[in-house]
Each structure stands twice: as structure tokens, then as C-alpha cells.
C-alpha positions in Angstrom: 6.2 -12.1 -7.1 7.2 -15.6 -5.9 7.1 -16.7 -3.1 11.0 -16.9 -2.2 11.4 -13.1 -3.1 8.6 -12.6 -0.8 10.0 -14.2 2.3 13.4 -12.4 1.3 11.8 -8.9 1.2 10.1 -9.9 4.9 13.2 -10.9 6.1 15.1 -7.8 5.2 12.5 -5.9 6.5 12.3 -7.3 9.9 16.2 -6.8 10.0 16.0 -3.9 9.0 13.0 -2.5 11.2 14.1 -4.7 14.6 17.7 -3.8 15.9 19.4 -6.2 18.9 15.6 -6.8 21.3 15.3 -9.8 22.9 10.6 -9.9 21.9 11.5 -9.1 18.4 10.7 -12.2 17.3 7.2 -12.1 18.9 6.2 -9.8 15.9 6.3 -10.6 12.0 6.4 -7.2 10.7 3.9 -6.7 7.8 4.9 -3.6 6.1 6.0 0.2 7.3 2.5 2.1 7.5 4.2 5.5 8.9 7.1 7.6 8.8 7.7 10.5 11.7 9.8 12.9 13.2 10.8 10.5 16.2 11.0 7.0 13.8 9.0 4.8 12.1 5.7 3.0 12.4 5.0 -0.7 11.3 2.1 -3.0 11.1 3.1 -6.2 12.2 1.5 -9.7 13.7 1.6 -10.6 17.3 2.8 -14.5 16.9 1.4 -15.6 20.1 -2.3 -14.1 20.5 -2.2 -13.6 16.3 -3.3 -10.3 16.7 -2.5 -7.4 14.6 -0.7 -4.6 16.1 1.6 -1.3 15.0 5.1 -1.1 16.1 6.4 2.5 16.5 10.1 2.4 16.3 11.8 5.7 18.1 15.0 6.3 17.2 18.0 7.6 18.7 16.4 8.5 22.2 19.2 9.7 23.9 20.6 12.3 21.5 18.3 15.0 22.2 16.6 16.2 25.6 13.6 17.8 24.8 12.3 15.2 22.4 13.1 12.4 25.1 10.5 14.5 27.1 8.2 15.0 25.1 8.4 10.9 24.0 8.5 10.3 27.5 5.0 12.6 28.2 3.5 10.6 24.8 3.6 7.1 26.4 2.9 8.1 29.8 0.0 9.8 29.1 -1.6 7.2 26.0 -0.2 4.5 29.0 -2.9 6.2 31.6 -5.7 6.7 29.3 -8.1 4.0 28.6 -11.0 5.3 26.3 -11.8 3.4 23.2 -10.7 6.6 20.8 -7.3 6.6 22.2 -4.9 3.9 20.8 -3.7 1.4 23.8 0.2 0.6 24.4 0.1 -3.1 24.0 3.6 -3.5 25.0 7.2 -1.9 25.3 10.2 -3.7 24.1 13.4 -3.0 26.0 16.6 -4.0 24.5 18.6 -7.3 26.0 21.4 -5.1 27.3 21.9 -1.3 28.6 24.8 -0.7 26.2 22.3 -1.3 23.1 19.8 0.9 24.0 19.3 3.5 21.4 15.7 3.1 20.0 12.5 2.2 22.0 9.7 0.0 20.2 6.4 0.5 21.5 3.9 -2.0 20.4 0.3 -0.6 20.2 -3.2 -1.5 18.7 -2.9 -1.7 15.6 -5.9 1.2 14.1 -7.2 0.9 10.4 -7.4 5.1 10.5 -5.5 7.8 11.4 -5.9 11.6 12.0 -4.6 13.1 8.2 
């Protein structure tokens, strides 16, 4: 693949992954790793401290109650726990304006395994 294509296909996927946020461009997402019932999970690099981390990307928050709690309950509680076999929240991206908010971004660790 050249290298051209390849900085097209990165392009299009960071526009495609990252909606209006202000810290979007903090991240270079590397590829989608994960696909969910509440959105879609990407590895991505953390331009300032180069570190790698996974970008969860929720969806729609508002359209449906019980899922809001339940996202709300995941991120308090993985927020409050600090033990080295629970993934940390690195970060939480908040969009530059109230009238764009419709998906949250949580930036966590980014883990080479997963529960399957």
C-alpha cells in the first residue's frame, strides 16, 4: 500500500471515528479494535505523552434512559476503582458545545487482552 493511500485511509478514519470535540486531535486513531452495543472501541496514540491508549466511542447517549444508566454506572464505578486488573479512564472528551453532544469518548488504557 503506499504511503499516500495510507494517510488517506487514517484520515478518513479519524473523521469518521471523531465527530465535532475540541481534544480530538490529541489522539491519532490507529485502527477500530471493538465493536459494541453502546459504540465503538479504537486504539489510538496519545500525541502528547505518546502513549497508547483505546478510545471507546458511545453513541447516541441521550436516546435511551436505561442505557444512559447503565453507561453512567460503567464509568463511575471503572472511574473509582484503581486495581491493576481493572482498565483505568485516562480521560473523557466532552464536546466544544452543549448542542453537539450526542456521543461520549472515553479515553482509557489501552490493554493488549480482553475477556472473549
Amino acid at each position: 500500500m503506499k504511503a499516500s493511500t495510507a494517510l488517506l485511509m487514517m484520515s478518513n478514519l479519524e473523521s469518521e471515528f471523531f465527530t465535532e470535540y475540541g481534544k480530538a486531535s490529541r489522539y491519532k486513531v490507529q485502527e477500530v479494535i471493538g465493536k459494541g452495543s453502546y459504540g465503538v472501541v479504537g486504539s489510538a496514540v496519545d500525541t502528547h505523552t505518546r502513549e497508547k491508549v483505546a478510545i471507546k466511542k458511545i453513541n447516541g447517549v441521550f436516546e435511551h434512559a436505561s442505557d444512559d444508566t447503565r453507561i453512567l454506572r460503567e464509568m463511575k464505578l471503572l472511574h473509582l476503582l484503581h486495581h491493576p486488573d481493572v482498565v483505568e479512564i485516562k480521560h473523557i472528551m466532552l464536546p466544544s458545545s452543549r448542542q453537539k453532544f450526542g456521543d461520549i469518548y472515553v479515553v482509557f488504557e489501552l490493554i493488549e487482552s480482553y475477556l472473549h
